[in-house]
N, C-alpha and C positions, 0 to 999 in steps of 0.2 A: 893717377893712372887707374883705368880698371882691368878687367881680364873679363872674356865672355868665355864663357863655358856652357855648354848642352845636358840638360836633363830631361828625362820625360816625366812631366810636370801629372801627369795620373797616380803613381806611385805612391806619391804624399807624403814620402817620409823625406826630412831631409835634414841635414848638418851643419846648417845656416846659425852664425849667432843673432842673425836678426830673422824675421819673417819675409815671409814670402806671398804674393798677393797679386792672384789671378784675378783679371776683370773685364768686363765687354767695353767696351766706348758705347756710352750711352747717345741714340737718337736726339743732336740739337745740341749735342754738347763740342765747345770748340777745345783749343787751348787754355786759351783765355780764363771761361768759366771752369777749368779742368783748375790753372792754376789758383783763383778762389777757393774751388771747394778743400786744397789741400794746403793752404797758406802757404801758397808759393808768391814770394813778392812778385806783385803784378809789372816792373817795371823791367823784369826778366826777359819779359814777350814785347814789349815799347821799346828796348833795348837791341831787339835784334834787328838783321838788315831788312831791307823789303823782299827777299829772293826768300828766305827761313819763314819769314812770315808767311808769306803766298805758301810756301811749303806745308806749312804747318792748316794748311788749309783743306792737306788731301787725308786726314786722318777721315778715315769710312766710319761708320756707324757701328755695330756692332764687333768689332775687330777685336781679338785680344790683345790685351797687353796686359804690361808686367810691373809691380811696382813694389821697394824693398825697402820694410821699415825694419828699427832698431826695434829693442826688447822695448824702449820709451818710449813709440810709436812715431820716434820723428823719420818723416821721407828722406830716402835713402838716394834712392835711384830710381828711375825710370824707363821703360824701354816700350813704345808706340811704333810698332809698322807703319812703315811710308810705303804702301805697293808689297811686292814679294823680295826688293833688292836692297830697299834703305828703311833704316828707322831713325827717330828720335829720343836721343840719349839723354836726359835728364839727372844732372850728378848733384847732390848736397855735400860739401866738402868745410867743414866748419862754420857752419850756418852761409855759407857761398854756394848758391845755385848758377850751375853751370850748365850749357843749351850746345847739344853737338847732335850730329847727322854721322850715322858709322851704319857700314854693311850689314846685313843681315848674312849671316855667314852660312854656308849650305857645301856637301860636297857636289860637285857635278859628274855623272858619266854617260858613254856611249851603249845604249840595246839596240838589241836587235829581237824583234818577232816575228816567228815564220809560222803560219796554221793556217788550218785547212777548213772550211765553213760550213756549219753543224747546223748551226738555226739562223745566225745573222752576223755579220762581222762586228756589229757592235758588239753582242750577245758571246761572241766567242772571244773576242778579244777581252772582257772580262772577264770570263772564265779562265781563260789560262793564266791571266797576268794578276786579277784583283787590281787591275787600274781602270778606275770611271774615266780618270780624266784622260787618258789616252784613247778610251775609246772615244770619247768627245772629241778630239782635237784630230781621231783618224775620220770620221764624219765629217767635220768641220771641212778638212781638206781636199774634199773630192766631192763638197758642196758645188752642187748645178749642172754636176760636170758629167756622171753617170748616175743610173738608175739603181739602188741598191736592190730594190722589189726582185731585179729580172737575176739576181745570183742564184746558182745552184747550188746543191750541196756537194762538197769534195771544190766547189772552185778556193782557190789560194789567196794569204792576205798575206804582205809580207812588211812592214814597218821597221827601220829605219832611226830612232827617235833618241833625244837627249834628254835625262831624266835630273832632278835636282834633289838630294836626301838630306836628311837629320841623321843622326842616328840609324841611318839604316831604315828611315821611315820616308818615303813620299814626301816632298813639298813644293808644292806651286803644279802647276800644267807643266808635264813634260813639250817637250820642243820636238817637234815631227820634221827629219829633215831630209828622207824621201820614203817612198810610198806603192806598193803595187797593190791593186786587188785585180783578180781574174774577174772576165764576166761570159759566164758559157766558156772557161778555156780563153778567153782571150786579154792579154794584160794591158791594163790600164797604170798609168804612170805620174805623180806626182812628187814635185822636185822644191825645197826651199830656197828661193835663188833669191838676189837683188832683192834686197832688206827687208825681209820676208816675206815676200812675197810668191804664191803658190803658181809652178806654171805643168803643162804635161811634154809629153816626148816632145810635141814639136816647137817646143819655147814659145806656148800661146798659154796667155794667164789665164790661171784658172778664175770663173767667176762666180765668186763668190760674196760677203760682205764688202762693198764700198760705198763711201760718202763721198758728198758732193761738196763741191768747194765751196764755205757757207759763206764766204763774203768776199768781194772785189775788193783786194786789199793794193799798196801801195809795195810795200817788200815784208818781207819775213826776218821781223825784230829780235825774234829769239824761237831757235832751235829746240827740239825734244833733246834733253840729256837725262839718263836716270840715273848713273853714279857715276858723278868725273871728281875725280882727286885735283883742286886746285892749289898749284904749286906755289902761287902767290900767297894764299891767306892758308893754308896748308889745311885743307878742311873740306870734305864731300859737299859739293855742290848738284844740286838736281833739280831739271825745267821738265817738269810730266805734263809738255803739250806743246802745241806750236804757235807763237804770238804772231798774229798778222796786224800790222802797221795799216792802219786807214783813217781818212778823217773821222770825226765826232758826227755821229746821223748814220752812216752808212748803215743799210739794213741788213741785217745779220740773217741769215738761211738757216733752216735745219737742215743738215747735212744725211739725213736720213727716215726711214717714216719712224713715229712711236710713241711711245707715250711720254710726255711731261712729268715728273717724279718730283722734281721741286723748279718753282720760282721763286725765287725773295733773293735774301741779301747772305753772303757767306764774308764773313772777316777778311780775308786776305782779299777775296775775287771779287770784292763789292758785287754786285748788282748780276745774278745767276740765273740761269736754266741748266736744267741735267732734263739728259731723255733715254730714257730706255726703249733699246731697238732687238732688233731680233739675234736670239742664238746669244744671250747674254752679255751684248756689248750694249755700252753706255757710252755718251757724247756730252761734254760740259763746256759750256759758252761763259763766259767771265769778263767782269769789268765793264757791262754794258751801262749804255747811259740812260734805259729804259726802254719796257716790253712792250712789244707790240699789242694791240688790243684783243683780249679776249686770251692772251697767253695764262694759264695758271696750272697749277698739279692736276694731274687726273686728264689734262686734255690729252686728244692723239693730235698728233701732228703731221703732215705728208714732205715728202723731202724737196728743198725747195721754197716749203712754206715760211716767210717772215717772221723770227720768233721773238725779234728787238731790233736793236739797234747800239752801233759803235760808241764806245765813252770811255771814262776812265775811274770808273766809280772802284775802292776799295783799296790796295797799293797798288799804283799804277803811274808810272812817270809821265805816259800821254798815252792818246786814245789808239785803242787796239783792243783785237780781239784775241782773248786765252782761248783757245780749245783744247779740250780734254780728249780723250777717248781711252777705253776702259773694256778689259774683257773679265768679268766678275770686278775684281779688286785689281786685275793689275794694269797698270796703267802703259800704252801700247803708241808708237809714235806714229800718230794722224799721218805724217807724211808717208808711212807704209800703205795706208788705206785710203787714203784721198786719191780720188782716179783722174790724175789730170793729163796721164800720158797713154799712148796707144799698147793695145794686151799684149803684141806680139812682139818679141826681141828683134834688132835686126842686125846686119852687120856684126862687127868684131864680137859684139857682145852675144849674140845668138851662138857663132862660133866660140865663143868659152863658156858657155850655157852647154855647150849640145858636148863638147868635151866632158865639164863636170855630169853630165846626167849620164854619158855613157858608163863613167865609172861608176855609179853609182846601180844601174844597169843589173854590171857583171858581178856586184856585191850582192842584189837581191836574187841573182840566179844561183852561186853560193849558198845563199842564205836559206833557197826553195829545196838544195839537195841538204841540209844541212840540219834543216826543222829542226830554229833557235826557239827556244823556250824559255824567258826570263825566271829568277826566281818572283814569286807572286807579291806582292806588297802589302804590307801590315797599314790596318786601318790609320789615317795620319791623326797625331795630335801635335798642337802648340807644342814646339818643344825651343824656348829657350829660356836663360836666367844671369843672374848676375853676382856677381860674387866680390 
């Protein structure tokens, strides 16, 4: 058994009979070569399912993680973020190396911010909060939709948002789950509705980033799941993307304009493209059975454009296409942003859309006689460990 418990790992002092051992994820480094360099029996990673494997594919690049040796220097344990919701649990338990997937455990609560606009609502909304990424993700939200340029000063911003802490410290993008800003006195409106996706007063989606459906597939083989408790094998299982079912050849689309970041070969996803697109989202294509000509790092790409082709290279039971999609590190379910359906709500669903927004409404009207002020947020570190 273990026990996770929270420190903030700056401090440097601690009460461990073994050590403690902060580190990046190095650039090209998988599991795999992770287990090598630490003599971890390679048959640990050969031994797991194909779903853990693919899994173990989404470890990013520089990411921290954490790893606990004895006073003897032998590995302890291990803890590797999967996203901002799951990691991977690495246990040595009498020379038996064990492979599990456990929550990343965080408190969650409900703010609210009410202020009035001095230079720019990004600009103020850091100032009063000390959160970057809320001001990002208040931008983000009322992308396309108004003009920030034409705000005066004294117009109102009022946010609505679900925050996730350590220790009392910031972790991951808070969640904007509705939204006003004045423009000249007059309120503009943003509501998180229908699986997150952004709409205004009149239950018309806001537009903002969406991808195009990057392949004519046949049905949808597996779902986005980021942390479901399976009651069968009793063990967190997690699909960070959406597999579309197509024969072997079909040609695979980018789903957005951008840059290419990597083509080659990833462990789990065989045969890859990543693209980096605008506003720091990323798009991951997997399993393909080879790239289209002239595909490689560094290239832009336009959405639309050809970037391979359907296969089953890497683990993969038959030909389909993995897609990813990513805002920084965390990994976000394509089916929220794939625009395969019309912006505007209609029917019953409009009416429990225009319900929920009115309450929502009379909380930011509250909120504007009320000028909430969060307490500000302490700069975020790494903060976990194991014991």
């Amino acid at each position: 058994m273990f026990r996770l418990v929270f420190v903030c790992l700056v401090l440097g002092n601690f009460l461990f009979a073994s050590s403690m051992i902060e580190q990046n994820w190095e650039k090209g480094e998988t599991l795999l070569t992770f287990f090598e360099k630490n003599s971890i029996p390679l048959s640990l990673y050969y031994d797991l399912d194909r779903e853990d494997q693919e899994l173990a594919s989404e470890i990013v690049a520089d990411v921290k993680f954490l790893m606990l040796k004895s006073d003897e220097g032998v590995l302890e344990q291990v803890l590797i973020p999967i996203g901002d919701e799951l990691q991977i649990h690495i246990t040595n338990t009498a020379d038996k190396y064990e492979f599990t997937t456990i929550p990343i455990a965080y408190e969650q609560s409900d703010e609210v911010l009410s202020v009035q606009t001095a230079l720019s609502p990004y600009q103020d909304i850091i100032n009063a909060t000390n959160n970057y990424l809320l001001a990002h993700e208040f931008i983000q939200a009322f992308q396309n939709s108004i003009n920030f340029k034409a705000l005066q000063k004294g117009d109102k911003v009022v946010v609505f948002y679900t925050k996730r802490t350590r220790l009392g410290k910031q972790y991951a993008s808070p969640l904007i789950q509705a939204a006003m800003v004045e423009l000249r006195g007059r309120p503009h409106f943003v509501f998180r509705y229908n699986d997150d996706r952004f709409y205004d007063v009149n239950a018309k989606e806001i537009e903002g980033f969406f991808l195009a459906r990057p392949v004519n597939f046949t049905r949808i083989s597996s779902s986005f799941t980021y942390k479901r408790w399976h009651p069968v094998l009793k063990k967190y299982r997690a699909h960070l993307g959406v597999d579309y079912a197509a024969p072997k050849g079909t040609p695979i689309k980018a789903a957005g304009d951008g840059k290419i970041a990597f083509a080659g070969t990833k462990n789990g996803y065989g045969k890859t493209v990543t693209i980096n697109h605008q506003d720091s989202y990323k798009t991951l294509y997997a399993h393909m059975n080879g790239f289209a000509q002239g595909i490689r790092s560094g290239k832009w790409v336009k959405k639309g454009q050809v970037i391979g082709y359907v296969g089953s290279t890497g683990l993969s039971t038959g030909p389909h296409l993995h897609l990813g999609l990513y805002r920084g590190d965390r990994a976000i379910n394509p089916a929220s942003v794939v625009k395969v359906t019309k912006n505007a709500l209609k029917g019953k669903e409009k009416e429990e859309f225009l319900r929920f927004s009115e309450g929502y409404k009379q909380k930011i009207q509250t909120a504007l006689l009320e000028q909430n002020t969060p307490q500000k947020e302490k700069s975020f570190d790494y903060m976990v460990a194991l014991e």
